[in-house]
C-alpha positions as CSV (number, residue, x, y, z in Angstrom):
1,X,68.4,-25.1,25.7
2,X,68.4,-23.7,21.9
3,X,69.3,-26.0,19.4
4,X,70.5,-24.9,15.8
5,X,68.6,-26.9,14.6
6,X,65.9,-25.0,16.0
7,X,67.1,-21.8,15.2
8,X,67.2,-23.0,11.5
9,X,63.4,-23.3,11.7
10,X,62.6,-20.3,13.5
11,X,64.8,-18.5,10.5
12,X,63.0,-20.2,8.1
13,X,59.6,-19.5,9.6
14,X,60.4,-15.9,9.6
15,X,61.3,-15.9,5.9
16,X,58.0,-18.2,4.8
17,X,55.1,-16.4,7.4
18,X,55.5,-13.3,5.2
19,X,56.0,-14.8,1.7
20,X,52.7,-16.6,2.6
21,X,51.1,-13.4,3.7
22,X,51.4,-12.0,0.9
23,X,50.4,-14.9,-1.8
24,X,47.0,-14.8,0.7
25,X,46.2,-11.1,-0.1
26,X,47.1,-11.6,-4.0
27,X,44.5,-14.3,-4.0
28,X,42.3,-12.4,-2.0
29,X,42.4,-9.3,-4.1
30,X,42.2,-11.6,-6.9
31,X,38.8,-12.5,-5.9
32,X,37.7,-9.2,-4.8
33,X,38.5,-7.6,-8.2
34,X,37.2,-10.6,-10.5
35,X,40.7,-11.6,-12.0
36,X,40.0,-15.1,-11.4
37,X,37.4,-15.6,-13.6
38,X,38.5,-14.1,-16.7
39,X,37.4,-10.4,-16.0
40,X,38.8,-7.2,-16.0
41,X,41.1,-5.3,-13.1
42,X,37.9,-3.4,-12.5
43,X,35.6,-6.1,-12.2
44,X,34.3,-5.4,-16.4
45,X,34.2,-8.8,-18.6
46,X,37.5,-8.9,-21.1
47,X,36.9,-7.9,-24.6
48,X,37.1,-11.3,-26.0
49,X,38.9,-11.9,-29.4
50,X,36.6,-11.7,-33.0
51,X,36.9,-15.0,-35.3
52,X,39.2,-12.4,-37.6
53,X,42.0,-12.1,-34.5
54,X,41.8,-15.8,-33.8
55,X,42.4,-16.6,-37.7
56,X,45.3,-14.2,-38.0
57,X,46.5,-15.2,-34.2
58,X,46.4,-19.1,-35.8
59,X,48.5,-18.0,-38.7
60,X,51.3,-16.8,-36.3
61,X,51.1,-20.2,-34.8
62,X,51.3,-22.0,-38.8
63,X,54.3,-20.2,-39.8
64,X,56.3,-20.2,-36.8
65,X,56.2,-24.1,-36.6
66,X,57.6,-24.1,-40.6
67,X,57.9,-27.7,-41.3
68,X,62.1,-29.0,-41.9
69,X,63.4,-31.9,-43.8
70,X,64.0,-35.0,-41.6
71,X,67.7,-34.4,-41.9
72,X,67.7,-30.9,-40.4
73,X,66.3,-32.2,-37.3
74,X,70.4,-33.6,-36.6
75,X,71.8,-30.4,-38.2
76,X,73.6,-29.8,-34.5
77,X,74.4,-33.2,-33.7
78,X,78.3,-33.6,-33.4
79,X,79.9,-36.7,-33.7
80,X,78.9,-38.1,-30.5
81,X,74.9,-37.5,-30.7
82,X,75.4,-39.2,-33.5
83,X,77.0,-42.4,-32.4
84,X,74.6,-42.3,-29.8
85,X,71.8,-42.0,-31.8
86,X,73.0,-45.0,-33.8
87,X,73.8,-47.3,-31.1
88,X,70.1,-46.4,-29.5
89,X,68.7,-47.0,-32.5
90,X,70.1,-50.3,-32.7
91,X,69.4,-51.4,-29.5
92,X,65.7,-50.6,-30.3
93,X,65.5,-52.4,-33.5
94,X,67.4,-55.8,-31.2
95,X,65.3,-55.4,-28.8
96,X,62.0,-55.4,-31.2
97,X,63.3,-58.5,-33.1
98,X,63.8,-60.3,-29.6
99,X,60.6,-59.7,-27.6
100,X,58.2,-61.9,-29.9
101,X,61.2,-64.4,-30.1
102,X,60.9,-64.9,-26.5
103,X,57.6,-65.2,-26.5
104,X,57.8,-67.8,-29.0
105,X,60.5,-69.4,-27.0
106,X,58.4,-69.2,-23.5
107,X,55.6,-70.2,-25.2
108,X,57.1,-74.0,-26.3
109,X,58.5,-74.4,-22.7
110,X,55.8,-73.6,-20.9
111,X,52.8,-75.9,-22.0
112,X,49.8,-75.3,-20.5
């Protein structure tokens, strides 16, 4: 007697089996050709970049990530990431004023 639960797995099992078929022959060509370890598709080492590339590949990097005032940071906050902001910010600043007062407080009580 057939389940469906059953027949859920055998559909799934017929779906996986070849999606894992196939990952196993990527790797293995993968392996045969040398991709794996930084090489060419046929099997030659990569040209790898001169110090000039890297310098000018570093300066792409630099003046994409252009440094903003503080401010900007909230330019897209509406009203209500702001009042959030605020009331976490608060709640941070209680909560660093209370934790030494309880240890000041725990630490009269409990005398050892």
């Amino acid at each position: 007697m057939s389940t469906n639960h059953e027949h859920d797995l055998i559909a799934k099992h017929d779906i996986i089996v070849p999606i894992v078929e196939e990952a196993k022959e990527i790797t293995k060509e993968h392996i045969e050709t040398g991709l794996s370890n930084g090489c060419a598709e046929d099997g030659s080492k990569k040209d790898q970049p001169t110090d000039e590339e890297r310098k000018k590949e570093e300066k792409k990097v630099s003046v994409s990530a252009a440094q903003v005032p503080f401010l900007q940071l909230f330019r897209f906050a509406d009203k209500t990431d702001k009042l959030l902001i605020l009331a976490g910010s608060l709640c941070a600043i209680g909560m660093g004023i209370v934790l030494p007062l309880f240890s000041l407080i725990f630490g009269t009580v409990v005398v050892v």
